[in-house]
C-alpha positions as a printed NumPy array, in Angstrom:
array([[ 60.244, -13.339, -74.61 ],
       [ 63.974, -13.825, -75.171],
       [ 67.429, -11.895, -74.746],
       [ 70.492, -13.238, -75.789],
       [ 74.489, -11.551, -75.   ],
       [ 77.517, -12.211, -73.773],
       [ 77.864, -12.127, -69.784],
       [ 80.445,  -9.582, -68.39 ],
       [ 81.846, -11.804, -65.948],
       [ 82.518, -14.858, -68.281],
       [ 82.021, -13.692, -72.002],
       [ 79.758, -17.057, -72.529],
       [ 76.789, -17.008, -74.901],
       [ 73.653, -17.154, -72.985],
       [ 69.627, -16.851, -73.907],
       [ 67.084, -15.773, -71.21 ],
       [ 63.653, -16.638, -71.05 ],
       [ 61.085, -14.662, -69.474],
       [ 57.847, -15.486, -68.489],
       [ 55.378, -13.398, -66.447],
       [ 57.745, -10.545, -66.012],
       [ 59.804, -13.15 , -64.147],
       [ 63.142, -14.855, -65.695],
       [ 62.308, -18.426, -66.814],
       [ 65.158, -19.739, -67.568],
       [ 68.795, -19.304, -68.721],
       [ 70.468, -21.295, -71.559],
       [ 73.135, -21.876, -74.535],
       [ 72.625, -20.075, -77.601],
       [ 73.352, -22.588, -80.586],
       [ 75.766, -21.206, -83.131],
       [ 75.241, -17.839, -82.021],
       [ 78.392, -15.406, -83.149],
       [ 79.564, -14.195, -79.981],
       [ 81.648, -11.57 , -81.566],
       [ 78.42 ,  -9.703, -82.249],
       [ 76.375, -10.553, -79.276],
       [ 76.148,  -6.924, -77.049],
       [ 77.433,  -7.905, -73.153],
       [ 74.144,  -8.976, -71.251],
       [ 73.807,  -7.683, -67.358],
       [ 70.955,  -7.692, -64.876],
       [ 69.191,  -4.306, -65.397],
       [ 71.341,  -1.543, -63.635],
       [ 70.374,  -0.052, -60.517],
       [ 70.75 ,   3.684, -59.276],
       [ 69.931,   3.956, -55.684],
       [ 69.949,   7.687, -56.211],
       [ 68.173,   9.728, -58.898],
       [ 66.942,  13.063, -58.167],
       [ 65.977,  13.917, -61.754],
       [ 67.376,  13.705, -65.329],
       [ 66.275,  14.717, -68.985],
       [ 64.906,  17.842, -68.065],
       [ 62.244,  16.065, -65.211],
       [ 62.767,  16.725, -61.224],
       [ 61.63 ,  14.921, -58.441],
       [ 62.23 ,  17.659, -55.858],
       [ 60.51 ,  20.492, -58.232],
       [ 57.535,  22.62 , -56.347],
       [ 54.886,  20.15 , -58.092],
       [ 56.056,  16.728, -59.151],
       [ 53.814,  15.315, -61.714],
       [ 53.436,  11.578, -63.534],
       [ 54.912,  13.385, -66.386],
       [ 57.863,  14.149, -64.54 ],
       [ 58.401,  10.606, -62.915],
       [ 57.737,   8.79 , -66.182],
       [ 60.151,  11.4  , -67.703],
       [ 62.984,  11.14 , -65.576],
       [ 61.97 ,   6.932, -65.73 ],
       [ 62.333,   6.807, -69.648],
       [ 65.267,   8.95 , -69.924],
       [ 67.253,   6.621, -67.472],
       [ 65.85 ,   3.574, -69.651],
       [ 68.098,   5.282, -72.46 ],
       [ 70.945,   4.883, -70.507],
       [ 70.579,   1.473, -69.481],
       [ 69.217,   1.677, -65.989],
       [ 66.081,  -0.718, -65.248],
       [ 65.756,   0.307, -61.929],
       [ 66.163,   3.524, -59.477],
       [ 65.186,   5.128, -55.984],
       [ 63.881,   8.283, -56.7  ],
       [ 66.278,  10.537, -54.092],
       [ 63.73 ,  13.112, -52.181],
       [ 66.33 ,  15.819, -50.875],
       [ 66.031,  18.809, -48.075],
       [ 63.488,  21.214, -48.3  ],
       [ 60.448,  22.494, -46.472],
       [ 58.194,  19.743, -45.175],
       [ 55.276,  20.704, -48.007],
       [ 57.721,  20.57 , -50.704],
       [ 59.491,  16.922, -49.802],
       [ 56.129,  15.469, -48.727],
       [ 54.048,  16.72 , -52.367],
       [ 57.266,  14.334, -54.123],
       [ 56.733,  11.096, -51.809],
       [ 53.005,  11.674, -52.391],
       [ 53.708,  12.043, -56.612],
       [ 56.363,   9.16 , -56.525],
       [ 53.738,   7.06 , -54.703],
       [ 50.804,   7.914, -56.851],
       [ 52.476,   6.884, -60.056],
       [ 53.611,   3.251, -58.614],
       [ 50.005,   2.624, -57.307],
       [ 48.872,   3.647, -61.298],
       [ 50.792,   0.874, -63.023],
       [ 51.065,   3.347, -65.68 ],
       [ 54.675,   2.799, -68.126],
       [ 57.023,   0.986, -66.115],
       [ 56.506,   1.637, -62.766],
       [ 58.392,  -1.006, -61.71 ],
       [ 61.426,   0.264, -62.298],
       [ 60.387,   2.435, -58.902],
       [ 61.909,  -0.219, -56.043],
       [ 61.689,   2.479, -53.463],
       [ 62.425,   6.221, -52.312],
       [ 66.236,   7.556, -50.991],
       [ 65.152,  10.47 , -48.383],
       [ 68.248,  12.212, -48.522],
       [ 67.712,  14.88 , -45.669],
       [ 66.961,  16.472, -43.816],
       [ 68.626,  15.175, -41.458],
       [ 71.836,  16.165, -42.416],
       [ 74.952,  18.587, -41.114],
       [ 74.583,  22.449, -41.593],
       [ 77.928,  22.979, -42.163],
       [ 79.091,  24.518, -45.433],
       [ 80.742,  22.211, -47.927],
       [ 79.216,  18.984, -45.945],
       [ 75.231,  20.003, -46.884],
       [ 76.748,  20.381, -49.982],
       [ 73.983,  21.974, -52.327],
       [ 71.101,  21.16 , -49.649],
       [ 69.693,  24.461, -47.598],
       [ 70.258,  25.018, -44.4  ],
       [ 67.473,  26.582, -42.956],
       [ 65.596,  23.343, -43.738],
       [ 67.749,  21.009, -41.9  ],
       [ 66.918,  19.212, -38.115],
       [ 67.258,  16.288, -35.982],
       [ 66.001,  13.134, -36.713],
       [ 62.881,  12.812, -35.042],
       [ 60.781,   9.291, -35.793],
       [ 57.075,  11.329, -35.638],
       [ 58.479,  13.638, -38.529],
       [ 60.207,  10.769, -40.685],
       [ 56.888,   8.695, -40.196],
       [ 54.657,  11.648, -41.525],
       [ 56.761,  11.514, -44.866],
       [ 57.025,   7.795, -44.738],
       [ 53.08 ,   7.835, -45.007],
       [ 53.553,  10.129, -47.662],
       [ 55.453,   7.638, -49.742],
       [ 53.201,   4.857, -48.75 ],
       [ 55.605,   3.07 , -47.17 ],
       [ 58.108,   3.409, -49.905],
       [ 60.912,   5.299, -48.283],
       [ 63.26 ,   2.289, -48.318],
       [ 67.044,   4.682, -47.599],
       [ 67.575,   7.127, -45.7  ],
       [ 70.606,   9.382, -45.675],
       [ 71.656,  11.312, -42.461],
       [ 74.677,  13.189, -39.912],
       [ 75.45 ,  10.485, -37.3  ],
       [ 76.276,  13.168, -35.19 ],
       [ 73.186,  15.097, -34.653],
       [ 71.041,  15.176, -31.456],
       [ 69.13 ,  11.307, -31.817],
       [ 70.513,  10.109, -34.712],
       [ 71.695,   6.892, -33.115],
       [ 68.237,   5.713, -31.806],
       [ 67.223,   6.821, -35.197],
       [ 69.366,   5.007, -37.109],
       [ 68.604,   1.569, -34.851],
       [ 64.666,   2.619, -35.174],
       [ 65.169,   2.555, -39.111],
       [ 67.186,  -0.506, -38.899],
       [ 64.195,  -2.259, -37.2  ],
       [ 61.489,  -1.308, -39.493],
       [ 64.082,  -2.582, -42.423],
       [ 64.906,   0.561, -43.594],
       [ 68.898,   1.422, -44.645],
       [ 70.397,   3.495, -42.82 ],
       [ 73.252,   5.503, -45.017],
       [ 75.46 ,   8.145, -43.554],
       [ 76.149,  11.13 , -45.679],
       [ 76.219,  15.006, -45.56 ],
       [ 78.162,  15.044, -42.255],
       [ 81.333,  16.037, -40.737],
       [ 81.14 ,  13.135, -38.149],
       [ 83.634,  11.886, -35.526],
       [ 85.441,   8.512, -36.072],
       [ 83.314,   7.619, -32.76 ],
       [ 80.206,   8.868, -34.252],
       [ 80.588,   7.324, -37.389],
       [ 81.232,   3.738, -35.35 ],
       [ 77.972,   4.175, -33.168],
       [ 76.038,   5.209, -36.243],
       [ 77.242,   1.649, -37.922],
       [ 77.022,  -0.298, -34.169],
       [ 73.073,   1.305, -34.656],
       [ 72.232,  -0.506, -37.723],
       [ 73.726,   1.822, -40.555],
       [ 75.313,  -0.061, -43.169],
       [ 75.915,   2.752, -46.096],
       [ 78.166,   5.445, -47.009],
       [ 76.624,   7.827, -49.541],
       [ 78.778,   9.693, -52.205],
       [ 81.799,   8.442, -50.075],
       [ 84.436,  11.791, -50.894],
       [ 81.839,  14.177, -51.567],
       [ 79.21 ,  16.074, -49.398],
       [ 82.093,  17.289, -47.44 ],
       [ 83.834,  20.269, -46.453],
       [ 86.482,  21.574, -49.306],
       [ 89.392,  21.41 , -46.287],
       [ 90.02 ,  18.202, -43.819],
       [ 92.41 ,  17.588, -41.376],
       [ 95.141,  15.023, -43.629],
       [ 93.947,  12.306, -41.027],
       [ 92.152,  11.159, -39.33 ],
       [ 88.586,  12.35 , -40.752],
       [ 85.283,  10.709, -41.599],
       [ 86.26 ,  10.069, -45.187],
       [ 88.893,   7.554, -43.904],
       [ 86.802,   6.509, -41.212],
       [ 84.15 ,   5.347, -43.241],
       [ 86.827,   3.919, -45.591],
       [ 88.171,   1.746, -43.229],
       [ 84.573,   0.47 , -42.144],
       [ 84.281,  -2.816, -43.567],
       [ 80.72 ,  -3.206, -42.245],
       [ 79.948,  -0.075, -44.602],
       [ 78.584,   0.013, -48.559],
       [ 80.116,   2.951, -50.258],
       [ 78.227,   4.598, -53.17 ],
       [ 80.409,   6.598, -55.692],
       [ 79.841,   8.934, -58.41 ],
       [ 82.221,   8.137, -61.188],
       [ 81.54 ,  11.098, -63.395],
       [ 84.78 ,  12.218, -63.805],
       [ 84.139,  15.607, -61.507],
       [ 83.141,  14.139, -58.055],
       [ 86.348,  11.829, -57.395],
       [ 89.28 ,  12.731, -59.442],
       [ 90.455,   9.251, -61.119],
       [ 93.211,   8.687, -58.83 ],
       [ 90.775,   9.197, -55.632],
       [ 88.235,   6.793, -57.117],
       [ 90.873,   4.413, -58.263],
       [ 92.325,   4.192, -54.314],
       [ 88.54 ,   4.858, -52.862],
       [ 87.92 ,   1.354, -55.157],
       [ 90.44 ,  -0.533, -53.73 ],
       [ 89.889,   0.423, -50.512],
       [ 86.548,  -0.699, -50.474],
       [ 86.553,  -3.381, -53.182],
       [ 83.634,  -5.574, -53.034],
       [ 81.74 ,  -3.036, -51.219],
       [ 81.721,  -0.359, -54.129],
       [ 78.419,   0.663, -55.583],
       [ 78.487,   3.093, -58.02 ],
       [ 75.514,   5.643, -58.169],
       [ 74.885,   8.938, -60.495],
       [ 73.532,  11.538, -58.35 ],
       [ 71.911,  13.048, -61.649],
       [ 69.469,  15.891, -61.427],
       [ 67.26 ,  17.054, -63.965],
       [ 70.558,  18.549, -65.813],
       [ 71.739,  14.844, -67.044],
       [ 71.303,  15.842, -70.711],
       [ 70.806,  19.361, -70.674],
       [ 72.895,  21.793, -72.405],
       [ 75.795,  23.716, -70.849],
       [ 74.608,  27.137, -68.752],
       [ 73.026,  28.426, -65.557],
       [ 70.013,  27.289, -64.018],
       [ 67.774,  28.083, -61.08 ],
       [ 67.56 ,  24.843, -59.423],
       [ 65.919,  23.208, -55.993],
       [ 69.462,  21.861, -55.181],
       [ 71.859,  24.511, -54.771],
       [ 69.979,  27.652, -56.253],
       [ 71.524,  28.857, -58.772],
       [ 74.   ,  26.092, -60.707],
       [ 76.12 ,  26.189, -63.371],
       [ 76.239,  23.226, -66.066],
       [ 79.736,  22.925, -67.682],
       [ 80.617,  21.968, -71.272],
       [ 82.344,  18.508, -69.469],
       [ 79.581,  17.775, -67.532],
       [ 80.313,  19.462, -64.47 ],
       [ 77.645,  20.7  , -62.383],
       [ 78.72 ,  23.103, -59.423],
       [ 76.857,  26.125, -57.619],
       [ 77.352,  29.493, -59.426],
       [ 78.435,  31.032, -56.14 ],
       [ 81.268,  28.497, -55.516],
       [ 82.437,  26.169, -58.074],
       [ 83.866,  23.704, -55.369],
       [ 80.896,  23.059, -54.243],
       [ 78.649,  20.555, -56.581],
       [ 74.809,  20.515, -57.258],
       [ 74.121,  16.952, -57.842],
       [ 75.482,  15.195, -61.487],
       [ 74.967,  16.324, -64.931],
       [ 75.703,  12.404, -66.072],
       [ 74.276,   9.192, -66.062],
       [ 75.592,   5.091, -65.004],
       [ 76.488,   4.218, -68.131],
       [ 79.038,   7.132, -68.542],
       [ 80.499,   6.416, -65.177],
       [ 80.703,   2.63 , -65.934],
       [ 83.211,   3.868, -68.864],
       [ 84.821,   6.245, -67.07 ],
       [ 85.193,   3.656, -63.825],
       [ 86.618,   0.939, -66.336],
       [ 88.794,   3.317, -67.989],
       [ 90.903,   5.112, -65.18 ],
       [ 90.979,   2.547, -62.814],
       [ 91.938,  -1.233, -62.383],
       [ 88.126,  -2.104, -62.566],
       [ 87.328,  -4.681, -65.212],
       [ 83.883,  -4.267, -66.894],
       [ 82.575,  -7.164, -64.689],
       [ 83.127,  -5.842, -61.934],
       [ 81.848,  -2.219, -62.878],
       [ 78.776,  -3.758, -63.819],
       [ 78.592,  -5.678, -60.381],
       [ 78.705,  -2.205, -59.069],
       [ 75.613,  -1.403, -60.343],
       [ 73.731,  -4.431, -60.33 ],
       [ 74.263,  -7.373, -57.495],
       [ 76.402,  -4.915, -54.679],
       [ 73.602,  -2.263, -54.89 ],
       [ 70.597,  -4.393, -54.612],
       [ 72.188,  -6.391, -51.753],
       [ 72.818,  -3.174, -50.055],
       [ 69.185,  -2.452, -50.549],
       [ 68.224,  -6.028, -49.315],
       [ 66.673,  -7.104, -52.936],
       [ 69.623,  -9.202, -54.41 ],
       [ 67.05 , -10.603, -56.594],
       [ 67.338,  -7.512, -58.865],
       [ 70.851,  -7.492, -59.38 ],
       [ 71.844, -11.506, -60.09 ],
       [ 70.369, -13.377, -63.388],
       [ 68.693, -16.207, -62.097],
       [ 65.715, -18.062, -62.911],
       [ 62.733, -16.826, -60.278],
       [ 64.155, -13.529, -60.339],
       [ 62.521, -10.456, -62.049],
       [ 63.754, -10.278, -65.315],
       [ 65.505,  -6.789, -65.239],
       [ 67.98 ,  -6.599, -68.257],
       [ 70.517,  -4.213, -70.034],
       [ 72.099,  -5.434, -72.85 ],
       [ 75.009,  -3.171, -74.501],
       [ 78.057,  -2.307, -76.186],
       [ 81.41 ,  -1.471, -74.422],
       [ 84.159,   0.071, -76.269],
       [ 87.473,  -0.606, -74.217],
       [ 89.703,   1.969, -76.108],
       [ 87.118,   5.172, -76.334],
       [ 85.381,   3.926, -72.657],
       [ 82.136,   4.411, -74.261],
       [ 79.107,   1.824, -72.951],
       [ 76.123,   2.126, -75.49 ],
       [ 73.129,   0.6  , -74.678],
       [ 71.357,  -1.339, -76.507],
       [ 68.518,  -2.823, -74.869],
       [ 67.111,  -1.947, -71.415],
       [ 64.124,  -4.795, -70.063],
       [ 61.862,  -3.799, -67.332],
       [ 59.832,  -6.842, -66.   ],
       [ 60.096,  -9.037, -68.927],
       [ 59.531,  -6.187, -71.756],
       [ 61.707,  -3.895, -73.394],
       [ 61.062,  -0.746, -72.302],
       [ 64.294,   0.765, -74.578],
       [ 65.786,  -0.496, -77.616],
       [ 68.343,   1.548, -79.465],
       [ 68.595,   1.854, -83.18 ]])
């Protein structure tokens, strides 16, 4: 099999062989019309999906349909690979979606590679209101290693992120406990100390997740643990750039703040795709889908219930209202994720590595990305008309 584009970060013509599900080797086109070539990327990578298209991970009773639905609809948009994001609920509920996420990677039914590993998002997370953000209270606790390895064996050992408070009871020893079983460590959901937050990273955590959101609605102007986790060099930042989480002007200073350390992530729940109108959800209840996109809880629009859109959207919108170039917004969601992840493999085109491709179409005046072509493994598991 062969691919050929245009690479983001140079323009030059390349073809890519593929052998094996494994990238053979990378070459020169002859007289190939660049002009028409699409832009050719490693295949993007969304460290957290909780659903799109109508399918949801955290539903009562996650079935293959549901993972292979929420994997084909993010082949549409260009994404080749995902960690399916289990979030805060009762132990039954979060344990039946590791156990249904598992099942379908050990079938090698369609594409189950694009499955690299599980985000646990809870539930070890702060109770306070606007930092759980849509995630229920009642459910959440302290890190405890006994619990976490009961859903671990759930997952079959998939659970490869896992997003917590720093600052409740244990989370330090659980954060360096996670750290040596080589599992990230993200913070996220919490209303942290600068201390806490610098323990937390001293402990092994090395991510920030949705950096800006899953926060309460007022801070103190400074300091607080949005700026503390800015100025952490040590610390990956994941961003939503839908338009709704970060106002431009926040992402466009939260970018240059953390530069090479940006990854860019959707956040989407089954609603990516969906028409506009309330919804009894998992995360947050009752939620409200906006004709923009915007997906909030009904009882407080401040408050957001996961996103309504997808990576390639945010690429345009990242490109568009901020000082990004399309290299480097692609970066965000190919090499800087999977390093963060420890599998730069994925995210760098390279003979030896897996041959995970997107190739597509970037309009610089409208912001629109159209994809094209998403490869999975060495076959195309997406082509657009």
């Amino acid at each position: 099999m062969r691919w050929i584009g245009r690479l983001t970060d140079t323009g030059e013509a390349v073809v890519i062989e593929a052998e094996g599900g494994i990238i053979k080797g990378i070459g020169r086109p002859e007289g190939a019309d660049v002009s028409g070539l699409p832009w050719i990327s490693p295949g993007w990578l969304d460290l957290q999906v909780n659903g799109c298209g109508g399918f949801d991970l955290n539903a009562d009773a996650v079935t293959h349909e549901e993972v292979e639905g929420v994997t084909r609809t993010l082949h549409r948009h260009g994404v080749a690979a995902y960690l399916p994001t289990i979030i805060t609920g009762d132990f039954d509920r979060m344990r039946r979606g590791l156990q249904a996420i598992a099942a379908y990677v050990r079938s090698g039914q369609y594409a189950h590679e694009s499955i690299v590993g599980i985000h646990l998002e809870g539930p070890y997370l702060s109770e306070l209101p606007g930092s759980r953000g849509a995630h229920p209270a009642q459910y959440m606790r302290d890190p405890d290693w006994e619990h976490f390895m009961k859903l671990q064996e759930a997952a079959d050992g998939l659970i490869t992120m896992v997003t917590l408070a720093p600052e409740r009871d244990g989370a330090v020893p659980f954060i360096r406990k996670l750290t040596e079983n080589g599992i990230v460590a993200a913070i996220g959901h919490t209303a942290a100390s600068g201390e806490q937050i610098g323990q937390a990273v001293a402990a092994g955590a090395t991510v920030s997740t949705h950096l800006g959101n899953g926060s309460q609605t007022m801070l103190p102007r400074h300091p607080n643990y949005i700026w503390d986790q800015l100025a952490e060099d040590r610390l990956w930042a994941t961003f939503i750039p839908d338009g709704h989480h970060l106002a431009p002007s926040v992402l466009k200073a939260m970018l240059r703040a953390k530069r090479d350390k940006a990854i860019f992530i959707s956040d989407c729940t089954r609603f990516a795709g969906m028409p506009p109108g309330r919804y009894e959800s998992p995360i947050g209840g009752m939620v409200e889908l906006t004709a923009e996109g915007r997906l909030h809880m009904a009882e407080n629009p401040e408050i957001f219930a996961g996103s309504a859109l997808l990576l390639d959207t945010g690429i345009g919108i990242a490109v568009r209202h901020t000082d990004l170039t399309l290299a480097e917004a692609v970066q965000a969601v190919t090499l800087r994720p999977a390093r963060a992840i420890g599998r730069e493999a994925l995210g760098a085109l390279a003979a030896g590595n897996p041959a995970n491709l997107t190739l597509f179409d970037f309009d610089p005046e409208s912001g629109i990305v159209s994809v094209r072509e998403t490869v999975v493994a060495g076959r195309t598991v997406y082509r657009g008309r």
